[in-house]
C-alpha positions as CSV (number, residue, x, y, z in Angstrom):
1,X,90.1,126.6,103.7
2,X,88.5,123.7,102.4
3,X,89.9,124.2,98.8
4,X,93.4,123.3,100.8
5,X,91.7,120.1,102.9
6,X,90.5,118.7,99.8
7,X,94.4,119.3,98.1
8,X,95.8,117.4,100.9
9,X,93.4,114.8,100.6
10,X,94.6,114.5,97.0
11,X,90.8,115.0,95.9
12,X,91.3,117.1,92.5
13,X,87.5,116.9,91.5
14,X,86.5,118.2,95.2
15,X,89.3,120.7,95.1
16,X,87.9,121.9,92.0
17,X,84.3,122.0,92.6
18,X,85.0,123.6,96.1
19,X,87.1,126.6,94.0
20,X,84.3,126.9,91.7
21,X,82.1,127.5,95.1
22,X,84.4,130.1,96.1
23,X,84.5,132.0,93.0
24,X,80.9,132.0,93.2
25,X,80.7,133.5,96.7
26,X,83.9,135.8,96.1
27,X,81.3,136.9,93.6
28,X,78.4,137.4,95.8
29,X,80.3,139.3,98.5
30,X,82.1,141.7,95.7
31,X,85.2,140.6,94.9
32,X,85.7,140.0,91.5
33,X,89.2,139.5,91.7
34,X,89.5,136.9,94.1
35,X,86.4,135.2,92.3
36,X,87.9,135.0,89.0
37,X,91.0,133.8,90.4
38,X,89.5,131.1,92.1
39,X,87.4,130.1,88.8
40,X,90.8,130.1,86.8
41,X,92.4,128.1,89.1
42,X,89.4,125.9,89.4
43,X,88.9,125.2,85.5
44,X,92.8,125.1,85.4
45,X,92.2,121.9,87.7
46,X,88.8,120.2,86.6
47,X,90.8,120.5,82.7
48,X,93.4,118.6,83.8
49,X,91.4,115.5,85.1
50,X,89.0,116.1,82.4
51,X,86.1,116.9,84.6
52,X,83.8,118.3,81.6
53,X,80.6,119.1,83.6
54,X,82.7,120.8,85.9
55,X,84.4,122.9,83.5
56,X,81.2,123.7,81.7
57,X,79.7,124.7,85.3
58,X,82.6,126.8,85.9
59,X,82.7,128.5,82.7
60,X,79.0,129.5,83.0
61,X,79.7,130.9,86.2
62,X,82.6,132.9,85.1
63,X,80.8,134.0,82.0
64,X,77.5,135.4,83.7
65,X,80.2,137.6,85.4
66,X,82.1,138.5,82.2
67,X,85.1,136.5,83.6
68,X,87.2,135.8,80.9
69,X,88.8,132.1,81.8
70,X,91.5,132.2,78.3
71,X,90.0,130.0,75.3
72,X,92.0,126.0,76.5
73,X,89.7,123.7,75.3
74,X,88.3,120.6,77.1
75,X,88.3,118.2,75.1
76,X,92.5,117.6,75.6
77,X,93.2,114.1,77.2
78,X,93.1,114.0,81.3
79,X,96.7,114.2,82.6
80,X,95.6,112.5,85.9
81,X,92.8,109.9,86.5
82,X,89.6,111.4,88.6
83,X,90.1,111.3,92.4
């Protein structure tokens, strides 16, 4: 999966874009579930670089499907630099 190349790459922007993409299309084919758990993991990850657009991206996502993501805000400090 290329959520997992991007991991081992230590790439946590392009792990987390590439989960947002995967919620999106676990979306399209029906599965809620597995979309929503990719979003949460996704926003869990773009948070904790403090990828902002990214989170906002994600949250609109989740939100068109009435995906509830918790209420973390964004604004908390980055607890790694952007890879």
């Amino acid at each position: 999966m290329v959520v997992q190349c991007w991991a081992d790459l230590k790439q946590p922007f392009r792990q987390a874009y590439a989960l947002m993409q995967a919620g999106a299309a676990a979306l399209a084919a029906g599965k809620r579930a597995k979309g929503a758990s990719h979003f949460g993991r996704g926003i869990g990850l773009a948070r904790s670089i403090g990828a902002h657009l990214l989170c906002h991206q994600i949250e609109t996502l989740a939100a068109r499907a009435r995906i509830d993501l918790g209420n973390e805000q964004i604004g908390d400090k980055p607890k790694a630099p952007l890879g």
